[in-house]
C-alpha positions in Angstrom: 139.0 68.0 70.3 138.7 67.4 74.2 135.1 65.9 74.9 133.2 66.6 78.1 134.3 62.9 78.7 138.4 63.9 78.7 137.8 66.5 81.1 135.5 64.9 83.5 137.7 61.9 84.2 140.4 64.3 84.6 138.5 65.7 87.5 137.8 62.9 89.0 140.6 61.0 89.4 142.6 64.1 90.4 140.3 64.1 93.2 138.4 67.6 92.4 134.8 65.9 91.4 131.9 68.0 91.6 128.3 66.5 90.8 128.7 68.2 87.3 131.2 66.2 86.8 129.1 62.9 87.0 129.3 61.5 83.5 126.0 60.2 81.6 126.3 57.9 78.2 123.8 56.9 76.0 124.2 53.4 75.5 122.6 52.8 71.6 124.0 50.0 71.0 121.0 47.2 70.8 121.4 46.4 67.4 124.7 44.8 68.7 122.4 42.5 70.7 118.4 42.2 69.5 118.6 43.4 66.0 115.3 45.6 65.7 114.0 44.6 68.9 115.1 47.9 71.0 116.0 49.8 68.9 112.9 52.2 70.2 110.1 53.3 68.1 108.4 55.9 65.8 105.8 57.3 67.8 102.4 58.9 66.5 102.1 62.7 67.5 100.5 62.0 70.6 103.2 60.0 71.5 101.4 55.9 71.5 103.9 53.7 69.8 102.9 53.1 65.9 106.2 50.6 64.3 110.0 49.6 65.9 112.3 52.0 64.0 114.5 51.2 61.1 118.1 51.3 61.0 117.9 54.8 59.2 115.4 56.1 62.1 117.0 55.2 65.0 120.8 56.8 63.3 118.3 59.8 63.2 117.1 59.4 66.7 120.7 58.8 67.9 122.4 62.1 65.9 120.0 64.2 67.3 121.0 63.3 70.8 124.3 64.2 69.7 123.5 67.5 68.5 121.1 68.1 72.1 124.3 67.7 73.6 123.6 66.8 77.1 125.1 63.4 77.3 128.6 62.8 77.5 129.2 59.4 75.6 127.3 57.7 73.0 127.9 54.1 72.6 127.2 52.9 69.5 127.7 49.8 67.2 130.4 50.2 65.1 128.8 49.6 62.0 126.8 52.9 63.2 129.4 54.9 64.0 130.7 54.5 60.3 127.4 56.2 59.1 127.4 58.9 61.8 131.0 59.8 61.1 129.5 60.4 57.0 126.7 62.5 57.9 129.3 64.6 60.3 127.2 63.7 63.7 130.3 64.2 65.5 132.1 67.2 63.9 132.8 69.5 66.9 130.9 67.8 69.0 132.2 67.6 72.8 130.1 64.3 72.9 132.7 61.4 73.1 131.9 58.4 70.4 132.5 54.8 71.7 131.8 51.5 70.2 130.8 48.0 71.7 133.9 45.8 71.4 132.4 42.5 71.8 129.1 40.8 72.6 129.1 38.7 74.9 126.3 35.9 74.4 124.0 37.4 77.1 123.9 40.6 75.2 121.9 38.5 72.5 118.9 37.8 74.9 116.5 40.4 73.3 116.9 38.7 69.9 112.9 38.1 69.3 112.2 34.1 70.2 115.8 33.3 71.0 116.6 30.9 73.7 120.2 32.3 74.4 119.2 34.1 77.8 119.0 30.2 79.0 122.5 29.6 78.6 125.7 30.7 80.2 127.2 33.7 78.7 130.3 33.0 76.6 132.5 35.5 75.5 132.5 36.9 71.5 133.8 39.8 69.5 132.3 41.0 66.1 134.2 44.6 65.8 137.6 44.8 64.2 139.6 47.0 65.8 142.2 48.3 63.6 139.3 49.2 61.3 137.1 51.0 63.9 140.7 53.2 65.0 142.3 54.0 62.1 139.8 52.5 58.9 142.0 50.0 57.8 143.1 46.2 58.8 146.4 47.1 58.8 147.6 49.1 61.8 149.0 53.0 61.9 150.1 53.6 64.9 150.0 57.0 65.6 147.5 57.8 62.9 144.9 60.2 63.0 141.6 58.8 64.7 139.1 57.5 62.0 136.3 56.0 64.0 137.1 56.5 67.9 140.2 54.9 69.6 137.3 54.2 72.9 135.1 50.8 73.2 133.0 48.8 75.6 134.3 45.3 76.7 132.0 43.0 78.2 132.6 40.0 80.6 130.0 37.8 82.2 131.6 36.0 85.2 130.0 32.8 85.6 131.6 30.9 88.8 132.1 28.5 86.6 135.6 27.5 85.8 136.2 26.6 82.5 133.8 29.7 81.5 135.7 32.2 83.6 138.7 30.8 82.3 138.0 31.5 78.6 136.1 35.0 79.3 139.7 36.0 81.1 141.9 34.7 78.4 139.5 36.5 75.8 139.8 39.9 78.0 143.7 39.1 78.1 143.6 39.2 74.0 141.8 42.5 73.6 143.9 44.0 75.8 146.9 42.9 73.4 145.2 44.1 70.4 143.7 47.4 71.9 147.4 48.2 73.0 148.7 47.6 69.4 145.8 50.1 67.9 146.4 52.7 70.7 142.6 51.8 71.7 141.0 52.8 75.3 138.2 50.8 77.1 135.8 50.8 79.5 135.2 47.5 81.3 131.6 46.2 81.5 130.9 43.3 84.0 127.7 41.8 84.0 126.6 39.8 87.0 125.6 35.4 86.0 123.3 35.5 83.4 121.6 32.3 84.7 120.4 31.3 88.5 123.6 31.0 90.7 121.9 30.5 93.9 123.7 33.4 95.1 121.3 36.2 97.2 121.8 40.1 95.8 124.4 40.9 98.3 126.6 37.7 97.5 126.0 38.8 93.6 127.4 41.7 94.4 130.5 40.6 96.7 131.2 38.1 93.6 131.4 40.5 91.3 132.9 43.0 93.6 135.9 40.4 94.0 135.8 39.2 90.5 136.3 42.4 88.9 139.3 43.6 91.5 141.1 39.9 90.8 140.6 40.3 87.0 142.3 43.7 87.4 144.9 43.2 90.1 147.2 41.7 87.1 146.4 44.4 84.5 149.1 47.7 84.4 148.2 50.9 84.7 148.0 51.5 80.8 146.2 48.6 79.8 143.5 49.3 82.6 140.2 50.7 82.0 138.7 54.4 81.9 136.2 53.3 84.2 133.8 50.4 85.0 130.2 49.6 84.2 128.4 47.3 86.1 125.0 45.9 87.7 123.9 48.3 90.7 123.9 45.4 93.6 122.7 47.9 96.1 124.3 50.8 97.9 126.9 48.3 100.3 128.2 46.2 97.1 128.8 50.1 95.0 130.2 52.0 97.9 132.4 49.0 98.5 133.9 48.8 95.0 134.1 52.9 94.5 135.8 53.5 97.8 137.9 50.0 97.4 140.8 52.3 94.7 140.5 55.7 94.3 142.3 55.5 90.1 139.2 53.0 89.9 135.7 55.2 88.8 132.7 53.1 88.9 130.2 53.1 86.4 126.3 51.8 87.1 124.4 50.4 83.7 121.0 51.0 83.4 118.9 47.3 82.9 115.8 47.3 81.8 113.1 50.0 81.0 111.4 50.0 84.5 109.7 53.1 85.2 110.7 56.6 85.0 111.2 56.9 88.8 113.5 53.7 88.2 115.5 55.6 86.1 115.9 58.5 88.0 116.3 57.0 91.5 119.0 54.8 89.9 121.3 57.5 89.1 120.7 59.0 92.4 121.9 56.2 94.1 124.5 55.3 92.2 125.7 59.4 92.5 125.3 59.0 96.3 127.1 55.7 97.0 130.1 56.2 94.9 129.3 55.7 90.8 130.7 58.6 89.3 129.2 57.5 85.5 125.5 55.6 84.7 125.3 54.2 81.2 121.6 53.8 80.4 120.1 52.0 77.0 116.6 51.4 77.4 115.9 53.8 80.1 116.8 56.5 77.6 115.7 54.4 73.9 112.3 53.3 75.1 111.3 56.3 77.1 108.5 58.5 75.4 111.0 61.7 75.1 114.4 60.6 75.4 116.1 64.6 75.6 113.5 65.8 78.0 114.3 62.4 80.2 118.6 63.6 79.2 118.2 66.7 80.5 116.0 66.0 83.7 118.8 62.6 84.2 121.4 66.0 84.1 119.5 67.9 86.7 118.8 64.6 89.2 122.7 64.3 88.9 123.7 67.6 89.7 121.5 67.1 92.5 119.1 70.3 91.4 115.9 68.1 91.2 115.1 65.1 93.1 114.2 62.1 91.4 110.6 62.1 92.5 110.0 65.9 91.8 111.9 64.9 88.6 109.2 62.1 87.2 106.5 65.3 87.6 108.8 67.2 85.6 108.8 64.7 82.8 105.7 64.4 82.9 104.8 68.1 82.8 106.8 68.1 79.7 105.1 65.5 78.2 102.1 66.9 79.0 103.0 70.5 77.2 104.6 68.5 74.5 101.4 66.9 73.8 103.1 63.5 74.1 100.7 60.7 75.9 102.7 59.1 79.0 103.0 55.3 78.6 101.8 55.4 82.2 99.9 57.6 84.5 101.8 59.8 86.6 101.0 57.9 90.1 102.0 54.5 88.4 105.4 56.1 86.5 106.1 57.6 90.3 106.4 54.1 91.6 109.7 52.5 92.3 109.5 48.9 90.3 113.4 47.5 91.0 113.9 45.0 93.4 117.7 46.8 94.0 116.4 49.9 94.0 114.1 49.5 97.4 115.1 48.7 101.0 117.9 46.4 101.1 115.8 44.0 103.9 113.4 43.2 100.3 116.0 42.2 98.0 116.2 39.2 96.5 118.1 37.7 93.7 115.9 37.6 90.5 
């Protein structure tokens, strides 16, 4: 079956995108990274948080926004996406399945009292896969699609060396094994995971260059389906998405923030280039995750803007009978250093 996905990149890189064609992925794939620590929670009626979900809960939580049918992608942990294949989540679905192909060691910095976030990331793959393609360790070439032939591959570039070194030759051997499993992938670049000394704008050149360098040796059908990286700021994005046009850019979404963070981010990322936002916690943590889907939909066709959007939400809320984690002044508030005037930025 052709997924929104398919179709949507087809526009774009033919050169006919339309806002509709922006493309919006769930990313559910903490347990890949924290364990139970985001994987959201089960909330009382009124909507105040009572437990963190189980494993079975938040498989519940993510099927359903597969059957809402507003995003495009849902990123999942493989492990998941063998349980949401047997209950059928994705039986004529136009939603496109993906798994997280590695995990890098900076993904494991939500892991409750772990002291990874104060190391450099190093690069590291769990998923198989043969098995996630085609359900066996052997591979079929041309085999029917078991799991989903699309994944997320992560790389932290350091500016240091002998890190950089091994992240590339890591990147180098998925590449190998995705081509022998007839495997796609979307290419997720984190910016240094520990103090460079580097200001926002020189993150965001870095990276910028990094990314472009890492690529310039790749052929055309080993490259990615599009990018997903830190949002540096509207001169470091428009850069990057105007820099190759077979190139779509991809913002991700960070941390919670507020619900005027989330929707300001994917205006900005629309408007300076991005032509996909992956968002995990913005969507996970947020106190209705469809209404936020479908109101994320509307601020990227550009029908609602994102201010007019956060009273949306929280009309909905308020009709759901769902009690806002924050008033509606403070929710309205933009919170992300990136996010406001570019004379205020700062590197955290």
């Amino acid at each position: 079956m052709t997924t929104r996905m398919d179709t949507k990149l087809g526009n774009i890189r033919a050169g006919r995108y339309k806002r509709s064609d922006f493309i919006i992925a769930d990313a559910k794939d903490a347990d890949m990274g924290s364990g139970a620590a985001n994987l959201g929670f089960v909330r009382s009626p009124d909507g105040t948080s009572r437990r963190l979900r189980n494993r079975q809960e938040f498989i519940d939580e993510i099927a359903g926004i597969i059957a809402h049918d507003v995003v495009d992608i849902m990123l999942v942990s493989a492990s998941n996406l063998d349980l949401l294949h047997q209950r059928g989540a994705f039986k004529d679905s136009a939603v496109k399945p993906a798994i997280r192909a590695n995990d890098t060691t900076d993904c494991w910095s939500a892991v409750r009292h772990g002291a990874y976030h104060k190391k450099p990331s190093y690069p590291f793959r769990t998923a198989n896969l043969s098995r996630v393609r085609y359900g066996t360790a052997t591979p079929q070439p041309g085999a029917p699609i078991k799991g989903t032939d699309l994944g997320l591959y992560s790389v932290t570039f350091m500016n240091d060396f002998d890190i950089d070194i091994m992240a590339q030759e890591r990147f180098s051997a998925f590449r190998a094994e995705a081509a022998a499993n007839e495997f796609k992938y979307f290419f997720e670049v984190f910016n240094p995971n520990v103090e460079t000394g580097m200001s926002r704008e020189q993150l965001g050149e870095f990276v910028n260059d990094s990314i472009l360098r890492c690529l310039a040796g790749v052929n055309v059908e080993d490259r990615p389906e599009f990018l997903k990286i830190v949002y540096n700021g509207p001169k470091a994005l428009e850069e990057l998405a105007s820099f190759d046009s077979t190139l779509v850019v991809g913002v991700l979404g960070g941390g919670a923030g507020t619900t005027r963070d989330t929707f300001e981010l994917l205006h900005q990322a629309e408007k300076y280039g991005a032509r996909v936002a992956l968002f995990g916690r913005k969507i996970n943590l947020a106190e209705a995750p469809k209404t936020l889907l479908e109101l994320m939909r509307q601020v990227a066709d550009g029908t609602i803007a994102p201010e007019e959007a956060v009273r949306a939400y929280h009309g909905a809320l308020q009709t759901q009978g769902i009690a806002p984690l924050r008033s509606l002044e403070d929710d309205r508030v933009i919170t992300e250093a990136v996010l406001k005037p570019a004379a205020t930025l700062k590197a955290a």
